[in-house]
C-alpha positions as CSV (number, residue, x, y, z in Angstrom):
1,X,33.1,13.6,2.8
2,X,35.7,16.1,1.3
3,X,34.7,19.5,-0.1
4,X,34.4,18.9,-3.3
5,X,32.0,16.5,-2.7
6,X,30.2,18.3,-0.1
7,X,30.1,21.1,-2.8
8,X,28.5,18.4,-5.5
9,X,26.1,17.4,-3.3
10,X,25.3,21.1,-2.1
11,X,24.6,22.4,-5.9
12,X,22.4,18.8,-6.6
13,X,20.0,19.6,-3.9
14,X,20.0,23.3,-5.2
15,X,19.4,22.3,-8.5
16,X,16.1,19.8,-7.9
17,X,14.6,23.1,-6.3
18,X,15.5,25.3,-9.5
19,X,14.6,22.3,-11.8
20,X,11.3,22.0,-9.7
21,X,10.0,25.8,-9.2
22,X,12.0,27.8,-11.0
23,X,15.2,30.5,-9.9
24,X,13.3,33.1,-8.8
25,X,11.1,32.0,-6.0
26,X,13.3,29.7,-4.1
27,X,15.6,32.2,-1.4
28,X,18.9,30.6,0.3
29,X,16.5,30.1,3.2
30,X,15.2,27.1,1.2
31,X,17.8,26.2,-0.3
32,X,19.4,25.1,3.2
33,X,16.1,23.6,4.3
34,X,16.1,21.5,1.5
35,X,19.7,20.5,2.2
36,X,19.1,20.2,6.2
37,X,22.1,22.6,6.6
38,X,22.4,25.6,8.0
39,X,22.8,28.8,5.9
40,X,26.0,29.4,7.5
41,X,27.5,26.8,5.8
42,X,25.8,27.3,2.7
43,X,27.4,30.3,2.4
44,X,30.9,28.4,3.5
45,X,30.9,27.3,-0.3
46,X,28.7,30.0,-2.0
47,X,29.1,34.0,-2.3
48,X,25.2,34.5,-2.5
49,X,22.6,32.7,-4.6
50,X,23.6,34.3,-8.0
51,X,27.0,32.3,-7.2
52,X,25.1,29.1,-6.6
53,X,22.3,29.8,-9.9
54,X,25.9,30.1,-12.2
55,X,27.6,26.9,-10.3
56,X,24.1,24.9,-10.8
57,X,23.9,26.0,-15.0
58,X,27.6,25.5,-15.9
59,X,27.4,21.4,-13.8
60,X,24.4,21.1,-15.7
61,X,25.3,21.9,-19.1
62,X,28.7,20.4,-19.0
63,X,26.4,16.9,-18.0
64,X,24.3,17.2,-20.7
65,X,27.5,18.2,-23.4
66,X,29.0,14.6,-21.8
67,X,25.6,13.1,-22.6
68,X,25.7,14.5,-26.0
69,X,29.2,13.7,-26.7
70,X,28.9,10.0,-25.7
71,X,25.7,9.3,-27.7
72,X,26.7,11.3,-30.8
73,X,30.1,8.9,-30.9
74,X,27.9,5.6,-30.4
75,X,25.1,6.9,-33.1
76,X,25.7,4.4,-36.4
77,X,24.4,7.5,-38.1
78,X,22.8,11.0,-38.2
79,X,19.2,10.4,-38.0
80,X,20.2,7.6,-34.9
81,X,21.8,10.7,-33.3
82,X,18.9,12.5,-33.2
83,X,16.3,10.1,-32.4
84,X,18.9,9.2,-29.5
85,X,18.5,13.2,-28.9
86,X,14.5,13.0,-29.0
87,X,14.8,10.6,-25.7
88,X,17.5,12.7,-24.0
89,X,15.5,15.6,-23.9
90,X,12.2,14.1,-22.9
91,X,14.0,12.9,-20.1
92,X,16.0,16.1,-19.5
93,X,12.6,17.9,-19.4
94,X,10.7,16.0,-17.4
95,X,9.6,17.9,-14.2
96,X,11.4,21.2,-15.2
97,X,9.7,24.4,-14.4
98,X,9.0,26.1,-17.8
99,X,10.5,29.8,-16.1
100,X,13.8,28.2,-15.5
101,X,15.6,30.3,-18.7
102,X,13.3,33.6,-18.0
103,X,14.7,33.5,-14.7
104,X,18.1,33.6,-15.7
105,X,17.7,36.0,-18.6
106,X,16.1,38.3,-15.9
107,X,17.8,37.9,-12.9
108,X,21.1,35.7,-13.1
109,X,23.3,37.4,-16.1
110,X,26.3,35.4,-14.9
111,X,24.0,32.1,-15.3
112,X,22.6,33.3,-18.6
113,X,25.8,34.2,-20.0
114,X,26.8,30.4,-19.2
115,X,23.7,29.2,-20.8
116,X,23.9,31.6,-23.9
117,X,27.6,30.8,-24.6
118,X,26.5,26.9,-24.2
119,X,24.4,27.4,-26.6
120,X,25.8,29.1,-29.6
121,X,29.2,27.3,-29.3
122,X,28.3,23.9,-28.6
123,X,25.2,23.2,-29.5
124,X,25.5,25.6,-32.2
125,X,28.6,23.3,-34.0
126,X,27.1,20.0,-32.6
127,X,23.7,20.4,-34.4
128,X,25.8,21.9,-37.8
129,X,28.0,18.5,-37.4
130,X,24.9,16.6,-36.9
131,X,23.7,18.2,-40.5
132,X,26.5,17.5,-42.3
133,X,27.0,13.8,-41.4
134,X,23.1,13.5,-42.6
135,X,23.6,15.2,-46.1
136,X,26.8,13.2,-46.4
137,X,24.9,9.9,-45.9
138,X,21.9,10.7,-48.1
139,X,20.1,10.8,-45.1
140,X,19.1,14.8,-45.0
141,X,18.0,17.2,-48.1
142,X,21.4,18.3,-49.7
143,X,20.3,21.7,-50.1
144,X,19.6,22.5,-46.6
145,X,22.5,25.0,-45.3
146,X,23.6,23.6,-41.8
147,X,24.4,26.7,-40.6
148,X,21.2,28.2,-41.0
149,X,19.2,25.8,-39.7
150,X,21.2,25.4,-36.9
151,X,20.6,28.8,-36.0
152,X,16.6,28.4,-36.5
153,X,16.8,25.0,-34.3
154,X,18.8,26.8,-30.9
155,X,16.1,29.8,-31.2
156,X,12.9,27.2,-32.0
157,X,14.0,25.6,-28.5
158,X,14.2,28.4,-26.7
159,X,11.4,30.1,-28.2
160,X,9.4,26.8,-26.4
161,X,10.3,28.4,-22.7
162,X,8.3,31.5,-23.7
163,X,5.5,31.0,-21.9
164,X,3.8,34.4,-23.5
165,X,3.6,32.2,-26.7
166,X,2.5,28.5,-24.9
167,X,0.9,29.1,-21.6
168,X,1.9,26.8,-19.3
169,X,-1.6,25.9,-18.6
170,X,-2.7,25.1,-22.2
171,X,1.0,23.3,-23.4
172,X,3.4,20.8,-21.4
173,X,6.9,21.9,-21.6
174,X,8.7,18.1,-23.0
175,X,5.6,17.3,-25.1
176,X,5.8,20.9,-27.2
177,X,9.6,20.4,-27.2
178,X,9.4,17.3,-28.6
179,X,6.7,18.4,-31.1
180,X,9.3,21.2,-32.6
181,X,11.8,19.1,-32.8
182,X,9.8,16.5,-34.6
183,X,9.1,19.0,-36.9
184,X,12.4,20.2,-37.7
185,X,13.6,16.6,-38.2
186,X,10.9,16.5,-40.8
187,X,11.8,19.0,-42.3
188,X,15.5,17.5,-43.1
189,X,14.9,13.9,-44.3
190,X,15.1,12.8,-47.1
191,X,13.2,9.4,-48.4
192,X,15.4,7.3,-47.0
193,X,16.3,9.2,-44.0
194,X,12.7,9.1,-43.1
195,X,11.9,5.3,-43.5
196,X,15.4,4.9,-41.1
197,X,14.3,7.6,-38.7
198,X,10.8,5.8,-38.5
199,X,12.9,2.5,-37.8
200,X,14.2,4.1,-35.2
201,X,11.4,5.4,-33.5
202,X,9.9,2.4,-33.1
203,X,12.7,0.3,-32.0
204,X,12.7,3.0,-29.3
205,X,9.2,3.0,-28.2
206,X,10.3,0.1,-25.3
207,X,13.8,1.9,-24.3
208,X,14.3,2.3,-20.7
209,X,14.3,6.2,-19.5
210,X,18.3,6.2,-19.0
211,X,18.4,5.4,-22.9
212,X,19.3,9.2,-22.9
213,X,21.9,11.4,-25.2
């Protein structure tokens, strides 16, 4: 095995722990456990943990803007896109830790700048494309201003991490997700967007759990 590989195969073992418990509580001690290496040779490919937190984010968002990319081009249409969306991040969700992005707001700025600039570049212009394409098929309200809700929809997701707002032991992370985004696609439709985005749906109900965005 080469070192890029050994280096893949390093940060997906690191990132099941993160995904799993969170940043924060999970030491390079662990981390090498997990891996059944020795921390030596952790740190062989890694500076400290902050080097492998920011390594972990930006292989994870660049899969997911690959994900995104590939279903957005095979989507007939803009409600398709998003109802393909709906099962990506059900999927994407399942199993995380809900303190993943508090984490990294608090203790990995190199992580959260990754995950911040992610965020209002990409899925900033992707959701604003996404809106356009719908008003331009008479699928979404034409007075709707895509840059503004694309704005409210990046801050509504991560508004769902805040676990001061929806305790962790009262709301699951991918159901209340799924329940925002549900509303905001409601919000968006018009008449025939919504008999086409209810189409969807339940053509989807069966879909295997690799049916993702």
């Amino acid at each position: 095995m080469d070192e890029p590989e050994v280096k893949t195969k390093l940060l997906r073992g690191a990132e099941e722990l993160f995904m799993r418990y969170g940043v924060r509580s999970i030491t390079m001690d662990e981390i090498a456990r997990h891996l059944s290496i020795s921390k030596k040779t952790l740190y062989q490919y890694f500076a400290d943990k902050d080097d492998i937190v920011a390594s972990v984010t930006y292989g994870h968002l660049n899969r997911e803007k690959k994900q995104y990319e590939a279903n957005t081009n095979a989507a007939r249409n803009a409600v398709e896109e998003l109802v393909k969306l709906s099962l990506c991040l059900k999927e994407n969700l399942k199993g995380m830790n809900p303190s993943l992005l508090f984490d990294l707001q608090k203790y990995h700025q190199n992580a959260w700048r990754i995950w911040t600039e992610f965020k209002n570049v990409f899925i900033r212009e992707s959701v604003v494309s996404n809106l356009k394409r719908g008003i331009a098929e008479g699928l979404y309200r034409p007075e709707i201003d895509p840059e503004i809700m694309a704005v409210l929809r990046i801050e509504t997701v991560q508004l769902g991490f805040d676990e001061r707002l929806f305790p962790r032991d009262k709301y699951d992370l991918a159901s209340l997700q799924l329940a925002i985004l549900e509303h905001f696609i409601h919000g968006l439709l018009t008449e025939k967007g919504r008999r086409l985005y209810q189409k969807y749906k339940k053509e989807t109900v069966n879909e295997p759990s690799y049916y993702k965005v």
